[in-house]
C-alpha positions as CSV (number, residue, x, y, z in Angstrom):
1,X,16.3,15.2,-25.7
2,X,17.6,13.2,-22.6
3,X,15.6,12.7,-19.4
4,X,16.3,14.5,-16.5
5,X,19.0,12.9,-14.3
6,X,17.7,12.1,-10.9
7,X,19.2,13.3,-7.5
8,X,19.7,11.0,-4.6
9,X,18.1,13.0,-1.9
10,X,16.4,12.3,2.1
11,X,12.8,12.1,1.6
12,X,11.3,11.7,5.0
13,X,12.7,11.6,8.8
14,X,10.5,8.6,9.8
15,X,10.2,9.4,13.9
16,X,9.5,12.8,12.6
17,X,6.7,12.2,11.0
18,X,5.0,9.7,13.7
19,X,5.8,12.0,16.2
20,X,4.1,15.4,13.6
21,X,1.1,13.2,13.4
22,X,-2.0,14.1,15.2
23,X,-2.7,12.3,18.6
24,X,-4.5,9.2,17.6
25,X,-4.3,9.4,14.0
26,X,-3.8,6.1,12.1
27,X,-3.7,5.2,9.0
28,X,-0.9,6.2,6.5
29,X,1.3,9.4,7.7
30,X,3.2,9.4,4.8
31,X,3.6,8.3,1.2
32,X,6.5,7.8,-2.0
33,X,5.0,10.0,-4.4
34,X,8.3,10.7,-6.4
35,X,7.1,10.3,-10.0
36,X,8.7,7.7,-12.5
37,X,9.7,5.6,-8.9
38,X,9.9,1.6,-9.4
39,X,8.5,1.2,-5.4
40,X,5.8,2.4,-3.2
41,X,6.7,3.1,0.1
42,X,4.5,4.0,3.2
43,X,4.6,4.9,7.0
44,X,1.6,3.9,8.4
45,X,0.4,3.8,11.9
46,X,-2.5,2.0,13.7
47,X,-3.7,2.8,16.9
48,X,-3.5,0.7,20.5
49,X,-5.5,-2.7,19.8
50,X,-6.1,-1.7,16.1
51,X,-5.0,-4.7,13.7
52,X,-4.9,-5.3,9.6
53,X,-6.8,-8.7,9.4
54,X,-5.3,-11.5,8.2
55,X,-5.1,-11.5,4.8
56,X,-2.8,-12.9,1.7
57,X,-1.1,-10.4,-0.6
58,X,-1.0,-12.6,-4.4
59,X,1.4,-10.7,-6.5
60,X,3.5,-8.2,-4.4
61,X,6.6,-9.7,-1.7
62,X,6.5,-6.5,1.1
63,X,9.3,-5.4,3.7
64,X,8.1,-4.1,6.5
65,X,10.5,-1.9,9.2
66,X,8.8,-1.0,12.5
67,X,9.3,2.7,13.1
68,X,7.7,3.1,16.4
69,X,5.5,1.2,19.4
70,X,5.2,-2.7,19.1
71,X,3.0,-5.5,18.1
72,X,2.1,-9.0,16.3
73,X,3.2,-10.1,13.4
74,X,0.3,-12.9,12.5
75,X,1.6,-15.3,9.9
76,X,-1.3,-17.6,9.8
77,X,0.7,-20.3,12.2
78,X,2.3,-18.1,14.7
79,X,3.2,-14.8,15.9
80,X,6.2,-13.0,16.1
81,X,6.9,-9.7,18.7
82,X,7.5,-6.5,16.8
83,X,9.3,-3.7,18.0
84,X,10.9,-0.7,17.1
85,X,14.2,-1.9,14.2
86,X,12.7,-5.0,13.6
87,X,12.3,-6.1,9.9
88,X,10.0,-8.4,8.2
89,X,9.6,-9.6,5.2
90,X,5.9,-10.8,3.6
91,X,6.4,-12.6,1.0
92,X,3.8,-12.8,-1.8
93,X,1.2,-15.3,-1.7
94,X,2.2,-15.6,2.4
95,X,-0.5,-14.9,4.8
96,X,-0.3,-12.4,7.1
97,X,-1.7,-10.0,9.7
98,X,-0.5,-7.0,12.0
99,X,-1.8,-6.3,15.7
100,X,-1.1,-3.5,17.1
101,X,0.6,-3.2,20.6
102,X,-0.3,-0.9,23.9
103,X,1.8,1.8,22.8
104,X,0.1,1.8,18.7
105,X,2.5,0.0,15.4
106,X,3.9,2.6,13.0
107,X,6.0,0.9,10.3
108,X,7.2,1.4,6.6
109,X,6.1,-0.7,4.3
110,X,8.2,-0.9,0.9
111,X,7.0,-3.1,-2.3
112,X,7.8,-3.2,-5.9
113,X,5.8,-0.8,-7.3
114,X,2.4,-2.0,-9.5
115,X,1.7,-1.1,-12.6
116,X,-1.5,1.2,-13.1
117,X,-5.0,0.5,-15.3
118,X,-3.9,0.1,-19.0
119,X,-6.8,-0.2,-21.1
120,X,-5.8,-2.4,-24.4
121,X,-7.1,-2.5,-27.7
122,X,-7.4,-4.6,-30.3
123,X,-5.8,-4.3,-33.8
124,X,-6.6,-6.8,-36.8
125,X,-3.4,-7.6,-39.3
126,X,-3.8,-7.9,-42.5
127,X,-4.7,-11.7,-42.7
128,X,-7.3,-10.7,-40.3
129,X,-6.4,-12.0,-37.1
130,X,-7.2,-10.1,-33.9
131,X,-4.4,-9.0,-31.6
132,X,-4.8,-7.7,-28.0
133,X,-2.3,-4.8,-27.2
134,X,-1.8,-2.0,-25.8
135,X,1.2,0.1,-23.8
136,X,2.6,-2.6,-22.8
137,X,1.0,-5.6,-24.8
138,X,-0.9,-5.3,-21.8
139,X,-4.7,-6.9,-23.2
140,X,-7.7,-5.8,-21.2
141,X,-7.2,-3.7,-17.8
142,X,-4.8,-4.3,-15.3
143,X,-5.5,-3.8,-11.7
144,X,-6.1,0.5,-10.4
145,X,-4.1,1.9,-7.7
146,X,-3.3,4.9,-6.2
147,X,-5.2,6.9,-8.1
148,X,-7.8,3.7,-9.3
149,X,-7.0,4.6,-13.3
150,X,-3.2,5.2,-13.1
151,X,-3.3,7.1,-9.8
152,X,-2.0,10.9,-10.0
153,X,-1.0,12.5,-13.5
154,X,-1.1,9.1,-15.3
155,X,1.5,7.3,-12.7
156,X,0.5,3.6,-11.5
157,X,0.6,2.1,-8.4
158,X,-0.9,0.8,-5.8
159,X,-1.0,1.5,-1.8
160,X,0.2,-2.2,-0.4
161,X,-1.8,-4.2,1.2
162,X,-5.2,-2.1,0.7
163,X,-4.3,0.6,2.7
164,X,-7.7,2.5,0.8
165,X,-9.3,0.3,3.3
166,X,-7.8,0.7,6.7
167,X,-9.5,3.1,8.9
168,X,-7.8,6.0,9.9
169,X,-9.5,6.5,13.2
170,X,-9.1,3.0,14.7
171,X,-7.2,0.9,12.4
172,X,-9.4,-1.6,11.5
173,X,-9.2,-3.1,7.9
174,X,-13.0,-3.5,6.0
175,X,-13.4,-6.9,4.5
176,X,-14.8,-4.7,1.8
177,X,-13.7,-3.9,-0.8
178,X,-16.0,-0.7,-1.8
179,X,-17.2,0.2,2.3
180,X,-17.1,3.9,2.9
181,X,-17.2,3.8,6.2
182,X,-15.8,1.7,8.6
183,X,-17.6,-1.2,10.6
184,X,-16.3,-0.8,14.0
185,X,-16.4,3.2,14.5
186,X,-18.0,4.9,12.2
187,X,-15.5,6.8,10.6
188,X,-14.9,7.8,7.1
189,X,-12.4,5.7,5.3
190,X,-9.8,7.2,2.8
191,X,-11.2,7.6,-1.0
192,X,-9.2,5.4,-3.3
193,X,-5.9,6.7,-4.8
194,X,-5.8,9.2,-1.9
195,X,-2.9,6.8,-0.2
C-alpha cells in the first residue's frame, strides 16, 4: 500500500485571520495542524504594550514574519523596530524577547517541528546486557508538545517558544511553567497542547 500523495494547497490568508480575530484578542489566531508536517507554524498576536519576556529557545532556530502592527525585537544587547514584512530570524540558543508596539504585533512564527513524548523501553539480549529503545531508539521521554504526550491523534510537536504560556488577554508570558492563570490580569491561560 503507498501513502497518500500530498497536495500543495493555501492554508491561511494571514491579514485575514488578524483582522477575523476578536477585538483585543491575543495569543495564537492560528495554528499548522496538517498531520505528518516536518514544521509548526503559528500566527500569533499580542496586544498594545503586551511583550514575550526575554527568554532563550535551546534546541529550535525560529523565523519570525511580522504580519501586522509593530514592535521590539529584544535580543538581549539591542533592539531592532519591527514592522509589518520584516523578517527575523532567532536562532537557537540566542536570546530573545518581543514588545509589542501601539498598534499590537501579530506575526508568524515557523520552526522545525519537535518530536513528541516517546516513552522507551528496555530490552535485554541474550548475553544479558540492557538496551534502551524505543520508536526511535529514543531511551526515556522526550520532551511533550502540542498535545503534552504526542499532541493530537499521536502527532508530536510543540507550540514555539511556549506559546501554552502566553496570555491571551494581555500578552504577557508566565515565568511558569505550570501557572493557570496569568500574573498581570487574571485571565485564564491556554491548557497545554490546545496551541
Amino acid at each position: 500500500m503507498h501513502a497518500p500523495v500530498e497536495t500543495s494547497r493555501v492554508l491561511v490568508a494571514l491579514h485575514e485571520a488578524v483582522a477575523a480575530a476578536e477585538e483585543g484578542q491575543g495569543g495564537a489566531l492560528w495554528r499548522l495542524a496538517e498531520r505528518g508536517r516536518q514544521l509548526d507554524a503559528n500566527l500569533v498576536r499580542l496586544s498594545a504594550g503586551a511583550a514575550v519576556a526575554e527568554h532563550v529557545e535551546s534546541e529550535l532556530d525560529v523565523l519570525l514574519v511580522v504580519v501586522d502592527g509593530d514592535g521590539l525585537l529584544d535580543n538581549g544587547v539591542e533592539r531592532r523596530a519591527l514592522e509589518p514584512g520584516a523578517v527575523a530570524w532567532l536562532p537557537r540558543t540566542a536570546r530573545r524577547g518581543l514588545l509589542a508596539g501601539p498598534n499590537g504585533l501579530a506575526y508568524l512564527s515557523v520552526h522545525q517541528r519537535r518530536p513528541g513524548l516517546r516513552i522507551g523501553f528496555r530490552t535485554v539480549d541474550t548475553e544479558g546486557t540492557a538496551d534502551a529503545g524505543g520508536a526511535g531508539g529514543s531511551s526515556g521521554a522526550s520532551q511533550g508538545g502540542e498535545g503534552g504526550e504526542g499532541g493530537e491523534g499521536g502527532e508530536g510537536g510543540e507550540a514555539p517558544c511556549s506559546l501554552d504560556r502566553v496570555c491571551p488577554a494581555c500578552g504577557r508570558m508566565s515565568g511558569e511553567t505550570d501557572a493557570r492563570y496569568c500574573a498581570r490580569c487574571g485571565e485564564e491561560l491556554p491548557a497545554r497542547g490546545t496551541l
